[in-house]
FIMARDREN-850470 format. One record per residue (C-alpha): x, y, z. Coordinates in pm, whole numbers, plus 50000, padded with zeros to 5 digits. Layout:
BEGIN
XYZ
...
END
This chain:
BEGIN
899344883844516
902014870844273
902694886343980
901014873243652
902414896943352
901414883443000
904324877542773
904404907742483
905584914242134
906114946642277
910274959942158
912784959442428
916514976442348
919164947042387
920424947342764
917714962742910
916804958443314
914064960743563
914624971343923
912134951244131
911184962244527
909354935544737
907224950245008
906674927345257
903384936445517
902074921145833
898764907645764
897234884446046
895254866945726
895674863945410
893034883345217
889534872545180
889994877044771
893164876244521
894524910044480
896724910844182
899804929244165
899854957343906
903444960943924
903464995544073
902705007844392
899355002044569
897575020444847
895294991344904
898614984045112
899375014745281
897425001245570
899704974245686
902854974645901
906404969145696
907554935045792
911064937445811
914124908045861
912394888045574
915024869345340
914374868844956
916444849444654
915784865744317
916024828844076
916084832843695
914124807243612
912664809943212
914874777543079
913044756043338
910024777743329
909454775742909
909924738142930
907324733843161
905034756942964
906004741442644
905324711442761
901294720142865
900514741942592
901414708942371
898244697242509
896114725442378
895034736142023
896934748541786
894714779941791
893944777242133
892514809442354
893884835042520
892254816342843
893284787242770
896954800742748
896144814843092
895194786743248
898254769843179
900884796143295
898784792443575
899144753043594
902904756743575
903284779543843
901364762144069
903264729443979
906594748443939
909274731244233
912504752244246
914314722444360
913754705244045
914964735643856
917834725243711
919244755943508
918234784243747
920324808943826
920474833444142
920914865144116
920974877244476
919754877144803
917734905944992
916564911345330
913734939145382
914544968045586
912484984845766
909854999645616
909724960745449
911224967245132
913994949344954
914984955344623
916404937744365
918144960544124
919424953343675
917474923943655
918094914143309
914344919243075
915114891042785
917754864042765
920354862242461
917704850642235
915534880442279
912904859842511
911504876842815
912934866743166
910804848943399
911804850643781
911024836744141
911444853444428
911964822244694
911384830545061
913224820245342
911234807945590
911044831945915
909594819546284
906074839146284
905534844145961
903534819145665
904324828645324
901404822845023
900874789544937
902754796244592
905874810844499
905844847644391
906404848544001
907544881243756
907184869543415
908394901343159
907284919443075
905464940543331
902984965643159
900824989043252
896864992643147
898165013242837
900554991642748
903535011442879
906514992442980
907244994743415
910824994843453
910285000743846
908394971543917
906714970644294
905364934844413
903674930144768
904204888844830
901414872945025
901774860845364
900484858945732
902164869546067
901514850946382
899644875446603
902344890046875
900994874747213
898834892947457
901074907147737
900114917348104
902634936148338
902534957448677
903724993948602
904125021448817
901675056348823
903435064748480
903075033748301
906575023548342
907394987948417
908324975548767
910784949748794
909514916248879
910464907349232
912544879249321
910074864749589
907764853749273
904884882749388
904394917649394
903344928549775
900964957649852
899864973650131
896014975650142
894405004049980
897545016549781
896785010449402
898254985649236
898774996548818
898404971948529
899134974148114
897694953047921
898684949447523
897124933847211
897704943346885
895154950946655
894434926546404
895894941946037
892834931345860
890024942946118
888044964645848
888114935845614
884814931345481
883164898045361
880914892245049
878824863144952
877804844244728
874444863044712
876604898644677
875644907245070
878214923945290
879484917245667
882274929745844
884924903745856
885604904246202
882574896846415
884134898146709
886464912446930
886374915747325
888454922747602
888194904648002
890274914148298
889614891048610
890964887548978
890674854749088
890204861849451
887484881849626
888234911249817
889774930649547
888284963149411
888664978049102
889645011549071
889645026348753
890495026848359
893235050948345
893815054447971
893805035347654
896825037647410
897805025247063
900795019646940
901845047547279
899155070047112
896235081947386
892565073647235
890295091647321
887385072947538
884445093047487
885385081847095
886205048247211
883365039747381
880815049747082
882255017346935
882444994947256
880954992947593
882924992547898
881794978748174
883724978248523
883684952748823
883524952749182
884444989949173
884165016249478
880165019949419
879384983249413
881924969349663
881054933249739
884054914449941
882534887949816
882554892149445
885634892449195
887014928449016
887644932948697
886124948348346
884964934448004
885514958947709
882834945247389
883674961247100
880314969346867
881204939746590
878754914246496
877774889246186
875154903846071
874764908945667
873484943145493
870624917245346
869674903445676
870044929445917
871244961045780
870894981846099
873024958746300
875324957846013
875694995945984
876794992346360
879424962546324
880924984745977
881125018246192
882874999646462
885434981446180
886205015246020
886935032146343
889594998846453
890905004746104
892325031646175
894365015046450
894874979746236
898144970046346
898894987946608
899744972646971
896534985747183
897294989047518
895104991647903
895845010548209
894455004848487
894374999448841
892994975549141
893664977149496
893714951149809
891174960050082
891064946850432
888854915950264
891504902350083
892974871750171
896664876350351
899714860050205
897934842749953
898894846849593
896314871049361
896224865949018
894774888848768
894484874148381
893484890448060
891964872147767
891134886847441
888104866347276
887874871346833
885794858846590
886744864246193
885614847945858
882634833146005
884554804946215
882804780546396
885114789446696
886184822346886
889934825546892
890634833047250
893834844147355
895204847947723
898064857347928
900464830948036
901454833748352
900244866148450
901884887748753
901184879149072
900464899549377
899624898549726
899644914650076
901594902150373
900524899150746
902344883651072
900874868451356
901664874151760
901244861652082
901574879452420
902464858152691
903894855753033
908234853653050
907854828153308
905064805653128
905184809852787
902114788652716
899664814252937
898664841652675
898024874552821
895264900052743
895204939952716
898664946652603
898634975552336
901214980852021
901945005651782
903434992151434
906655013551390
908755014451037
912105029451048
913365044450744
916935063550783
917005079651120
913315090051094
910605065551272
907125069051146
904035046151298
900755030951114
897685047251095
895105028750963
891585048650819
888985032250651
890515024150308
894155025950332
897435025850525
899545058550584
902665063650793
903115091951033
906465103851165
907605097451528
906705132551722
907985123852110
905515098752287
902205112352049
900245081651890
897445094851923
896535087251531
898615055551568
896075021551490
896605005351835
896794966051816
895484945752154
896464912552261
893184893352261
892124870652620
894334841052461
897334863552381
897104868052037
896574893851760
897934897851431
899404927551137
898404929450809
897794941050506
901544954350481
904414949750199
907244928750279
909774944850480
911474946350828
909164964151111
908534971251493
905894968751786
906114993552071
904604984352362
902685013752486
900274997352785
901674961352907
898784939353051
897754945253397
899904932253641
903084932453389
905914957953306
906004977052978
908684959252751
911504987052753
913004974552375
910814975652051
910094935851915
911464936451539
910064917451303
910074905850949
907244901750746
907664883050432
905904852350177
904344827350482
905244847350728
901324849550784
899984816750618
902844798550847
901714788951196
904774783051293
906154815851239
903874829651479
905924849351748
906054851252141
906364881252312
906724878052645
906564904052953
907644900453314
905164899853576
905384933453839
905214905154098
902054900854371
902324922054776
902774898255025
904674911155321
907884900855416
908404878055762
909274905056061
908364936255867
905814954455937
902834945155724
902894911255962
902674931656289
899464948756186
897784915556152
899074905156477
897624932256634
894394930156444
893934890856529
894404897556921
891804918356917
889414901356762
890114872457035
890294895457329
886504912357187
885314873657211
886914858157560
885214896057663
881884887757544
881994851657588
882234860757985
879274886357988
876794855557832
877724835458049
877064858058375
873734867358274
872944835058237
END
């Protein structure tokens, strides 16, 4: 896309100029054919993003330019062809090395705004000797962005199919964008981003929904089309998929929320006429032993109008409808939650990959998520034992889990999918989850965010008074995985009922003993007379 105007006889008034706009356009390819600049403005364009913060020099460069051509068309005929003449502008150009252009002169530097223009304005049309003005435009080179393997010419003057002179001369250099990177981040119910935590992972309570975004942006060339040698048509992009996966079990997916682009909703019914969604490990298939997540496969394939015309049709349908979004960052809600099968205090992951094909490449481009948030549930483990031997665990002692927020207590219910908290009312837990001390002592909380907590003792193990204080504790990363972060709590034995020396308890079995004796001396002397 560089401009290639013939040089003409055609009359020019002395000191005329030519205003000349650049648009710069993000393209994620360069085009599958040459498009040649007509020197006004093209809607084969209008479909690309402006690229803007891209630095231009404007170089008069027709002394060092005519030399070079001189020199080449020496080698030709002296009534050589129009082609032939062609051919060697084109030989210079592609040969042409600014650095080795001695007599050019700059006449300015430009940096496209933001719609990607930049414009050059009273560039002079002939030099003092009445010969047209030839000009590079040299780019500077801009992290993310590949310019055209050649320079972008204007060699005066620029005419239009009738021959009319264009004084307001539009040129659209070639070049290709490095693709923005895939993104993955936890937002809240309204899409908006949560801050990361400092702890390194996002903790959840089981069942409460945890909301992701994912991003890609649309290639700018996804309706491309191909054409071979033998005139048949495919769509240029064969491929284009999207994969979400949890790499632990125990996870469930919930839902796709919405799908956006460029903060635009799409609508899904629409959406999924060109791509088939298919969901993981959701509410209706639960398996704690399987992995949630979804695959989006968009409807694009290789196929040729000559070979397969049907599939084809499908693959061009499914092109024109991404066109319309070419460009565009493409963004997914949705949402997973922990369940009581996840794994405690161990780190969840959750990537995203996007997997293209384009130009018939050997290879799929796959692109994923670097280090994608991470997210987890926390847990803390107990042991009941005895104040005076804290290595005897003790069974049958009963908690409540009590969070304190202000002056307002509130205790944990547990149902079958999630956590709530219920406020304090007096000595009522009825609704409370109750959590028992097992025969060695031990039990254990979880499935609960990080935070600072409570067990009230509401039934101490037989034998043993009712702790009169709450036991705070902290749960927190490892506070689970950690064995040594287990924690004792211990309760004071009610003491056993024997009777004191002298009180009364011993008199009874005095009493009692003698008797017994006096019944046996008493029968031991009957026996012994009737004998």
């Amino acid at each position: 896309m560089f401009g290639v105007f013939g040089i003409s006889e055609a009359a020019s008034a002395a000191g005329a100029t030519v205003d000349v706009t650049l648009h710069k356009k993000k393209m994620d390819e360069f085009p599958t054919k040459e498009i040649q600049n007509t020197g006004e403005e093209m809607s084969e364009f209008d479909q690309y993003k402006a690229l803007p913060g891209v630095e231009f020099t404007a170089w008069d460069i027709t002394t060092d330019f005519y030399k070079k051509l001189d020199v080449e068309l020496a080698k030709l005929p002296e009534n050589h062809s129009d082609a032939e003449y062609d051919a060697a502008v084109k030989k210079v150009k592609q040969e042409f090395k600014l650095a080795d252009a001695n007599n050019a002169i700059s006449k300015g530097t430009k940096t496209t705004d933001k719609d990607g223009l930049a414009t050059f304005e009273d560039l002079e049309e002939r030099d003092a000797g009445g010969i047209y003005k030839v000009y590079l435009f040299d780019e500077t080179e801009k992290e993310g962005v590949t310019a055209g393997a050649y320079p972008l010419f204007l060699i005066l003057p620029a005419l239009k199919e009738d021959g009319t002179p264009i004084k307001d001369i539009h040129l659209y250099p070639k070049n290709k964008v490095k693709p923005e990177d895939i993104d993955k981040e936890i937002v809240d119910e309204n899409g908006k981003p949560i801050t990361a935590p400092t702890e390194g992972r996002y903790d959840y309570e089981v069942g409460k929904e945890i909301y992701y975004r994912a991003t890609f942006t649309i290639p700018s060339q996804i309706g491309d089309e191909l054409i071979g040698e033998d005139g048949s048509k495919q769509t240029r992009y064969s491929k284009l998929n999207f994969t979400d996966a949890v790499d632990k079990t125990g996870v469930k997916f919930e839902s796709i929320s919405k799908i956006t682009a460029d903060d635009q909703e799409i609508d899904l019914t629409e959406f999924q006429k060109h791509g088939t969604i298919s969901l993981k490990n959701t509410e209706s298939n639960y398996d704690k032993d399987q992995f949630a997540g979804f695959e989006i496969v968009m409807n694009l394939n290789n196929a040729t109008n000559k070979n397969d015309d049907p599939n084809y049709q499908i693959s061009r349908a499914t092109a024109d409808y991404l066109k319309n979004y070419a460009g565009q960052k493409l963004a997914i809600y949705y949402a997973v939650s922990l369940t009581d099968d996840t794994p405690v205090d161990e780190s969840v992951e959750n990537s995203f990959t996007v997997d293209l094909n384009h130009d018939n490449s050997q290879e799929d481009e796959v692109q994923t998520v670097v280090d994608p948030p991470v997210v987890t549930t926390g847990g803390r483990k107990f042991i009941k034992v005895d104040s005076k031997e804290l290595d005897q665990g003790l069974a049958g002692a009963e908690f409540v889990v009590i969070k304190t927020e202000g002056s307002e207590e509130y205790f944990l219910k547990i149902e079958a999918k999630t956590r709530t908290w219920v406020k304090v009312v007096g000595d009522d837990y009825t609704d409370a989850k109750i959590f028992t001390s097992k025969d060695d002592g031990t039990f254990e909380v979880t499935g609960l965010t990080y935070g600072d907590y409570s067990l009230r003792e509401i039934t101490a193990p037989n034998g043993y008074s009712k702790l009169e204080d709450d036991f705070d504790f902290t749960i927190s990363k490892d506070s689970y995985t950690d064995e040594a972060a287990q924690l004792k709590i211990a309760n004071v034995t009610k003491g056993g009922f024997l009777p004191s020396t002298g009180g009364t308890g011993i008199i009874a079995f005095l009493i009692i003993g003698m008797g017994l004796m006096t019944y046996a001396y008493i029968r031991y002397r009957k026996l012994n007379q009737d004998v």
